[in-house]
C-alpha positions as CSV (number, residue, x, y, z in Angstrom):
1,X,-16.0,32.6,-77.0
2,X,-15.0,29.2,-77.2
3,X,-12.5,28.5,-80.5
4,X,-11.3,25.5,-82.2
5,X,-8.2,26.3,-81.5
6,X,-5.8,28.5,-79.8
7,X,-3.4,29.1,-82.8
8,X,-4.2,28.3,-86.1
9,X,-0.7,28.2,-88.4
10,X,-1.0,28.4,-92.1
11,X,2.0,26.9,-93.8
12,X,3.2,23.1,-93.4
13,X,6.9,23.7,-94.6
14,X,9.3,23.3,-91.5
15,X,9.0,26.4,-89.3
16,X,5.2,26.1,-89.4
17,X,5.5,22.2,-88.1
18,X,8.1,23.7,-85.7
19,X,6.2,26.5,-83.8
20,X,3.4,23.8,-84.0
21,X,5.1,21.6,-81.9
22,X,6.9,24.2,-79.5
23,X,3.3,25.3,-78.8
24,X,1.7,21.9,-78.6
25,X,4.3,20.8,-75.6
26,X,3.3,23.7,-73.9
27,X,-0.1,22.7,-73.9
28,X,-1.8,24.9,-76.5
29,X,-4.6,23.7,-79.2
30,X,-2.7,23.9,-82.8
31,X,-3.7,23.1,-85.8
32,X,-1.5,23.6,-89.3
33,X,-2.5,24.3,-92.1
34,X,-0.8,22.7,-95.4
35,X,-1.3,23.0,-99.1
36,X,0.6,19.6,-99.9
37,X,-0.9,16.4,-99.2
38,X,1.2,14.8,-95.7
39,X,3.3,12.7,-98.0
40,X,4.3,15.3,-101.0
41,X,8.0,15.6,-99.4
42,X,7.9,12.7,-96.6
43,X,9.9,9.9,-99.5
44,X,13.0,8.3,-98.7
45,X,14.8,8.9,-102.2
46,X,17.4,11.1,-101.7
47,X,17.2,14.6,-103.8
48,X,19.8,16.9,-103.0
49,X,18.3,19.7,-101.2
50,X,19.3,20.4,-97.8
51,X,19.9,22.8,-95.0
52,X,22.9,24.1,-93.0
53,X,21.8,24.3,-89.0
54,X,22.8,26.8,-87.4
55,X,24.2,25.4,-83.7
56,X,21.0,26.8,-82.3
57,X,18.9,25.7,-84.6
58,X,20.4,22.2,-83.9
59,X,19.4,22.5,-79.6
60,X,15.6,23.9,-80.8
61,X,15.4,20.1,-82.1
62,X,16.9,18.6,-79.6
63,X,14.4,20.7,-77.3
64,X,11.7,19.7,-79.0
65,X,12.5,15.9,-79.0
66,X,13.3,15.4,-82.4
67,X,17.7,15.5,-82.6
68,X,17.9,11.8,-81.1
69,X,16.4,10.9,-84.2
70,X,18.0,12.8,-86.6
71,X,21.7,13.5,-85.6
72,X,22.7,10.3,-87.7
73,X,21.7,11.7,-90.7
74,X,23.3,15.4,-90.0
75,X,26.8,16.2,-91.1
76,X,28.9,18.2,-88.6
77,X,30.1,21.3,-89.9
78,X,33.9,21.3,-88.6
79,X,35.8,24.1,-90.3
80,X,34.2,27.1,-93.4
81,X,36.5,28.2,-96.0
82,X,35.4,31.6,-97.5
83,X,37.1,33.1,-100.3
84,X,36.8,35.1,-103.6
85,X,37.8,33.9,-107.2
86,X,36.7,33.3,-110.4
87,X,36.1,30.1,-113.1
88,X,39.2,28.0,-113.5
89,X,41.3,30.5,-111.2
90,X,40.7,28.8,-108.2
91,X,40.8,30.6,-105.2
92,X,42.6,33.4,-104.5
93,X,45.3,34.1,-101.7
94,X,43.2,35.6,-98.8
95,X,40.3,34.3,-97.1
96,X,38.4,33.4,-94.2
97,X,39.0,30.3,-92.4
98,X,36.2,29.2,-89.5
99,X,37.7,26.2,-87.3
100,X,34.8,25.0,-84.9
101,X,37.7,23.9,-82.4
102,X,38.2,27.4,-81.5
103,X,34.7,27.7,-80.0
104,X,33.9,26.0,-76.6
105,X,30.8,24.8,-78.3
106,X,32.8,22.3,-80.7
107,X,30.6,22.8,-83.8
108,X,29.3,25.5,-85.9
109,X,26.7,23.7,-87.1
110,X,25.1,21.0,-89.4
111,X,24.4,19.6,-92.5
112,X,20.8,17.8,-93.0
113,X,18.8,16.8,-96.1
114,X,15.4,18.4,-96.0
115,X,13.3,14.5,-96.4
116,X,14.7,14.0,-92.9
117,X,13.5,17.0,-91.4
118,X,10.3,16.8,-93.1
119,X,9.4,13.4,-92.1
120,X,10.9,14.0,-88.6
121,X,8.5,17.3,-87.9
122,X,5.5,15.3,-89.8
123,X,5.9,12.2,-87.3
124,X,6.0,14.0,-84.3
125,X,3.1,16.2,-84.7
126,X,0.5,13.0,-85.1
127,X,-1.1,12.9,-81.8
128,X,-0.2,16.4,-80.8
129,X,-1.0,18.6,-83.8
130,X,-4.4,19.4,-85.8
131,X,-2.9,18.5,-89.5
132,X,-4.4,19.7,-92.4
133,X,-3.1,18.8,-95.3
134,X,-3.6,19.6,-98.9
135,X,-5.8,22.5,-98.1
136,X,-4.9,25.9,-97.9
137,X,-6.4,29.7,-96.0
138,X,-8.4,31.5,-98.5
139,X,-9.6,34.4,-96.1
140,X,-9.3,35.4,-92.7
141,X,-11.5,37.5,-90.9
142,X,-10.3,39.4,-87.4
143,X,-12.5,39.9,-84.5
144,X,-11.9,41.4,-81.6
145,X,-11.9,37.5,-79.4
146,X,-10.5,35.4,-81.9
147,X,-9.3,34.9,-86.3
148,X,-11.9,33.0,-87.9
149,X,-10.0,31.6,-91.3
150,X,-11.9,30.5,-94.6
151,X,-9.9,27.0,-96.0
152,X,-10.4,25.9,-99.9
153,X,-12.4,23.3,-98.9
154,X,-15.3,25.5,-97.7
155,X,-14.4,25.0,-93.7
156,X,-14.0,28.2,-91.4
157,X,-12.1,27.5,-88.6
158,X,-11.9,29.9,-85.7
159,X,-8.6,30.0,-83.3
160,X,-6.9,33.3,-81.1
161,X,-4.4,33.8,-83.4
162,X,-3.2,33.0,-86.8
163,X,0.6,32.5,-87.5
164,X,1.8,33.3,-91.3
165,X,4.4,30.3,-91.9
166,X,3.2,30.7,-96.0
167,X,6.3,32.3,-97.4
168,X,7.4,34.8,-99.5
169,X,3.9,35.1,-101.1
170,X,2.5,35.0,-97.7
171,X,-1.3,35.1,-98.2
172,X,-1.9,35.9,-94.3
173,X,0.5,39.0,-94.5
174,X,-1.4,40.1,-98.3
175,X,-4.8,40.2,-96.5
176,X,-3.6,41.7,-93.4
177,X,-2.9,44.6,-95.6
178,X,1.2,44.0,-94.3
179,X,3.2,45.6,-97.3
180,X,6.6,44.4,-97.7
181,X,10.0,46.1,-98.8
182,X,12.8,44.7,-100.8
183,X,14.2,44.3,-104.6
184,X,15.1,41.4,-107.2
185,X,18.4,40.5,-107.1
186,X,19.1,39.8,-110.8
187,X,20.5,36.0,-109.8
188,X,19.1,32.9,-110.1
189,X,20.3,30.1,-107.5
190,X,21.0,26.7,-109.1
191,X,20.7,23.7,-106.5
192,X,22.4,20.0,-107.0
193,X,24.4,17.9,-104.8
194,X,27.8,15.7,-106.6
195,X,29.5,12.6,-105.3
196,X,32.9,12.8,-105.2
197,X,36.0,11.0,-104.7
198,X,38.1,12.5,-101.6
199,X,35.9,13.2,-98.2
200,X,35.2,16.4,-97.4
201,X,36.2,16.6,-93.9
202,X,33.6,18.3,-92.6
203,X,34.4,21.6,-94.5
204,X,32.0,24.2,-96.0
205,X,33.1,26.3,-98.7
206,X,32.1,29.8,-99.7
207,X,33.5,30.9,-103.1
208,X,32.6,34.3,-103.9
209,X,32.6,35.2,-107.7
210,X,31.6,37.8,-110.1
211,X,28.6,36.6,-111.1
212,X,27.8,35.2,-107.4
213,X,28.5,33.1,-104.8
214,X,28.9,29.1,-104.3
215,X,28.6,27.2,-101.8
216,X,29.8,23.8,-101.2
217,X,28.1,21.8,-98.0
218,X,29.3,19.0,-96.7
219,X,26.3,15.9,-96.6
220,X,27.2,12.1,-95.1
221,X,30.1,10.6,-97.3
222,X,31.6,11.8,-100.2
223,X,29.0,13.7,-101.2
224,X,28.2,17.7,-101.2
225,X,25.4,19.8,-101.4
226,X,26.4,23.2,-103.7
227,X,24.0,26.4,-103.8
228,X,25.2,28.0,-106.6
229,X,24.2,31.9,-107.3
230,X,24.4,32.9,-111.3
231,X,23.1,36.0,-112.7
232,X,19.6,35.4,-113.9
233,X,20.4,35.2,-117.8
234,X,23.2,32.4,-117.3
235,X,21.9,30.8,-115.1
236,X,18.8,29.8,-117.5
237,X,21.1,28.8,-120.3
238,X,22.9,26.4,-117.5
239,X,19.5,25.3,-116.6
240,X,18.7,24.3,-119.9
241,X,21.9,22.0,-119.9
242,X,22.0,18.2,-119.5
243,X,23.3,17.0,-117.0
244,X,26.9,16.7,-118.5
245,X,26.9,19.8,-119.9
246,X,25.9,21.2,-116.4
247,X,28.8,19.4,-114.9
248,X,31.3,21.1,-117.7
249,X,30.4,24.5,-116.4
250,X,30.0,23.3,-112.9
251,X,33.7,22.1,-112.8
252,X,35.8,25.1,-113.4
253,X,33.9,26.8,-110.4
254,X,33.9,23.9,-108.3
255,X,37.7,22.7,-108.5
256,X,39.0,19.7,-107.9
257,X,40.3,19.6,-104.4
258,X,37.3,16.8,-103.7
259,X,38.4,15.0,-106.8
260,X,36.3,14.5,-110.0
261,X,32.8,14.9,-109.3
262,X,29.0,13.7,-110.6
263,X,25.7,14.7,-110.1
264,X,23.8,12.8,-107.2
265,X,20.1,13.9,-107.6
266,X,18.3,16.7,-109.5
267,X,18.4,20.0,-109.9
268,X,17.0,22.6,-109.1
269,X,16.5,26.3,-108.8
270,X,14.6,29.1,-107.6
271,X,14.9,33.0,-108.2
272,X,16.9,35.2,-105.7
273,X,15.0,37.8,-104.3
274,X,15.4,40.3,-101.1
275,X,12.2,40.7,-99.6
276,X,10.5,42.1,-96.1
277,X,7.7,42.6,-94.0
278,X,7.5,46.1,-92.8
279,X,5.6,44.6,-89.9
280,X,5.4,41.1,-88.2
281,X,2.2,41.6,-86.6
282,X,-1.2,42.7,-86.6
283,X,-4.4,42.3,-84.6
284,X,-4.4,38.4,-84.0
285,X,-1.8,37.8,-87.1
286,X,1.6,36.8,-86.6
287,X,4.3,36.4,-89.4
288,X,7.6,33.7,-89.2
289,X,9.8,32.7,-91.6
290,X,10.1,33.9,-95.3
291,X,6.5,35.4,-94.5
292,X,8.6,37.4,-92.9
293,X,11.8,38.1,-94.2
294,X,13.4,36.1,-97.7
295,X,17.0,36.7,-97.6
296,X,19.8,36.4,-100.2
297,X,21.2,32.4,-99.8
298,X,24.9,33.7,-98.4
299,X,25.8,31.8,-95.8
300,X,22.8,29.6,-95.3
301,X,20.6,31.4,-92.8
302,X,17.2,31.3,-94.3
303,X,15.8,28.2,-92.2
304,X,17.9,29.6,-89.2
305,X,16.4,33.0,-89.1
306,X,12.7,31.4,-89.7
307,X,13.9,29.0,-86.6
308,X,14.5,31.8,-84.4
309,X,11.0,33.5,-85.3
310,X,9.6,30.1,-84.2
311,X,12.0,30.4,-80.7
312,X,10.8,33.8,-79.7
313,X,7.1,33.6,-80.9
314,X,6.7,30.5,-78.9
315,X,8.0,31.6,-76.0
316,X,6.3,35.3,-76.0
317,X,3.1,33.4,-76.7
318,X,3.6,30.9,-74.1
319,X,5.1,33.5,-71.5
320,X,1.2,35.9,-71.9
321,X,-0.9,32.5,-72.1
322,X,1.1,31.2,-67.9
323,X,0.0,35.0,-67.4
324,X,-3.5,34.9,-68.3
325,X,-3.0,37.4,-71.0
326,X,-5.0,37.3,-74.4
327,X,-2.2,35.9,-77.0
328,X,-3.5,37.2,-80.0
329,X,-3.3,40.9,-78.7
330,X,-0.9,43.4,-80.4
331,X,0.6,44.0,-76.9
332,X,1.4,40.6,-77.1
333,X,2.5,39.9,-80.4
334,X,4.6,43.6,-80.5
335,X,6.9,42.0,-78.3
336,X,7.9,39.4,-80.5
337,X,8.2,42.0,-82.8
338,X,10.7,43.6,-81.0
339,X,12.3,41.1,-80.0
340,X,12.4,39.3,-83.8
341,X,12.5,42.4,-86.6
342,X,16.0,44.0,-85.3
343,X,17.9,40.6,-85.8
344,X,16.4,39.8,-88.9
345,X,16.1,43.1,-90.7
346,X,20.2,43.7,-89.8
347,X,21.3,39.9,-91.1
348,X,19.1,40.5,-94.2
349,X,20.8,43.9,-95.2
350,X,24.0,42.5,-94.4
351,X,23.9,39.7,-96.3
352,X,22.5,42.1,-99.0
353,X,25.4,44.2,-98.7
354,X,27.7,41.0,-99.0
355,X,26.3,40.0,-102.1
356,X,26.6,43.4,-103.7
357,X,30.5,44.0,-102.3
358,X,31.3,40.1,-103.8
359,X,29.0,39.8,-107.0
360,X,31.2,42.2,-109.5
361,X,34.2,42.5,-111.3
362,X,35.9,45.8,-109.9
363,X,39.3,45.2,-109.0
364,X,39.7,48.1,-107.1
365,X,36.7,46.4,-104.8
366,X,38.3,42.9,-105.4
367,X,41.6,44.2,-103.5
368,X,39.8,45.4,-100.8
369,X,37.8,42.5,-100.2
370,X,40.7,40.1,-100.1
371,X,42.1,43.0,-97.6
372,X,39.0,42.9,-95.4
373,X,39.0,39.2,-95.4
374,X,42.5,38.9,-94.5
375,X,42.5,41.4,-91.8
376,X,39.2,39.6,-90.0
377,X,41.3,36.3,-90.6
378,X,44.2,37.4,-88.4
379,X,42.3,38.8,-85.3
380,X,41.4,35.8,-83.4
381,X,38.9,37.6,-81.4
382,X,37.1,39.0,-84.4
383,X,36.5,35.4,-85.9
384,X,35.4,33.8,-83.2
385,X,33.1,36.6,-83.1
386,X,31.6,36.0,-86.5
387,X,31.6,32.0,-86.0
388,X,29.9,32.8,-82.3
389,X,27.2,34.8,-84.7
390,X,27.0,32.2,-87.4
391,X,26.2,29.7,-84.8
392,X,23.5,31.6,-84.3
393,X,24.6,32.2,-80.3
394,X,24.9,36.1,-80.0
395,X,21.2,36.4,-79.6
396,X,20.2,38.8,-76.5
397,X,17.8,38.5,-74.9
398,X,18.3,34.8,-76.1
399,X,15.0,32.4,-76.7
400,X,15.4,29.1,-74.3
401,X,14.4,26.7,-77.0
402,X,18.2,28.1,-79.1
403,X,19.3,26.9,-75.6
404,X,18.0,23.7,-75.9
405,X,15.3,24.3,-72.9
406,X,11.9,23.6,-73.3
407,X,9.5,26.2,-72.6
């Protein structure tokens, strides 16, 4: 049976556009599916939110043609700072400190505003990519040849497989009947970025604290982007704040090692939540990104994780279609499965386990922590491991578009 296209991806955020494209310069029909209209996040006003690129996430743009235009507007990521304290303490004696000159590599990653990214992946799909925008899948009924998906406007569309790229909410994973594992974290994260005097030198910052972590990215100039976890019942009162009573409490936590600092943009925030698919596939479904897995915001690999789902997917995919194999098969899609679910499932526990070993007041816990970080600090070998893994570069078998080959 003849469809309209070979994948049909429902979700327009970034790793929907991203497999999209990947796919599309292999040859395959694609069409994505967005709720937003095509210019709800494609403004030039700046607004605070970006993401921290993972060195491999960096080479999957660069293989899909899209780093030449963006590197101007990335921030390098030279050196990460994580330690543990408390409000108006400052940070306390032991720590970890990440120096991207002690990997051959040079960098540990980037710094880039989401309205880049956005407009970048929305430009280079026109020509390439079926866009449908400000519509959304409604149902999706599995055949054994093809997906045929019902869209709010009435339309059905028919393709070999549909990819899930709709979040934590994912719709395709609900009506696949794919339950999902996980709990509520009890924190709320607050999101901002602040001008400030001194430059940054290219140096994230990890401050963990009782009540839960902060992070302080480094964007273009003096300016910073801070992800800032609060337990859920603080964190509204802060919300409720103006803006300079927001900075007040921001302050103590902050420091002033950038000098004084103001609010560049708006805020924003959005309940923290650990949450799973048990599978990433069924018959002619396949799930990516938060559809996936939605991790706790330590350390930034939310995007990077999604990312590699769109790495391995497209090349599995790709790999069965040279082959003359169906691509919507579950002997197909288990092996992205296999290939995808170990590395996620492990960095999404971990980073679980990080919160809860940081996010308390014990001091019995707080003196091993600053032990353990210490420790990890003095063994060369060991942190160049953890940067190597941060980087995103201790994948195996490892996707080629994280190399920066296209498929």
């Amino acid at each position: 049976m003849k469809t309209d296209f070979d994948i049909l991806v429902a979700g327009g955020g970034l790793n929907g556009p991203a497999l999209a494209l990947a796919l599309a310069d292999a040859g395959l029909r694609v069409a994505v599916v967005d709720t937003r209209p095509a210019d709800a996040r494609a403004g030039d006003g700046f607004d605070g939110r970006a993401y921290a690129l993972a060195l491999a996430s960096q080479r999957l743009l660069s293989a899909l043609g899209l780093w030449g235009g963006l590197a101007a507007h990335a921030q390098p990521i030279l050196e990460v700072e994580a330690t543990q304290g408390a409000p108006g303490d400052g940070p306390g004696p032991f720590g970890l400190h990440f120096d991207s000159a002690e990997i051959e590599e040079g960098r540990l990653g980037y710094l880039l505003e989401d309205r880049f990214l956005y407009r970048a992946l929305l430009a280079a799909m026109q020509g390439k990519v079926t866009h449908l925008s400000g519509v959304s899948v409604t149902g999706q009924q599995v055949g054994p040849a093809h997906v045929t998906a019902s869209l709010s406007d009435g339309r059905k569309i028919t393709a070999r497989l549909l990819v899930g790229a709709d979040g934590r909410g994912s719709g395709v994973a609900q009506r696949a009947g794919i339950a999902r594992i996980g709990h509520d974290y009890g924190q709320i994260a607050l999101v901002a970025a602040v001008d400030h005097d001194l430059p940054h030198q290219g140096v994230a910052h990890q401050y963990f604290m009782p009540s839960g972590p902060l992070a302080i990215l480094p964007l273009p100039g003096n300016r910073s982007s801070i992800v800032w976890s609060e337990d859920a019942a603080s964190a509204r009162a802060i919300l409720a704040l103006d803006d300079a009573a927001f900075l007040e409490v921001l302050r103590p936590r902050f420091g002033d090692f950038l000098g004084p600092i103001r609010l560049a943009g708006p805020r924003f925030s959005y309940p923290l939540n650990l949450t799973l698919a048990q599978r990433y596939v069924a018959p002619r479904i396949a799930l990516i990104g938060d559809a996936a897995h939605g991790v706790h915001p330590i350390a930034g690999q939310g995007l990077n994780l999604g990312l590699r789902d769109v790495a391995a997917l497209a090349e599995v995919i790709v790999t069965a279609r040279r082959r003359g194999e169906d691509i919507g098969t579950e002997a197909v899609l288990t092996r992205y499965q296999e290939w995808r679910r170990p590395d996620a499932t492990w960095l999404a526990y971990g980073m679980d386990g990080v919160n809860a070993l940081f996010s308390n007041r014990n001091p019995l816990l707080r003196a091993a922590r600053e032990l353990g970080m210490g420790m990890v600090d003095a063994i060369p070998g060991l942190r160049r491991g953890f940067m190597r893994q941060a980087a995103g570069l201790r994948l195996d078998p490892m996707p080629r578009l994280l190399t920066g080959q296209k498929l």
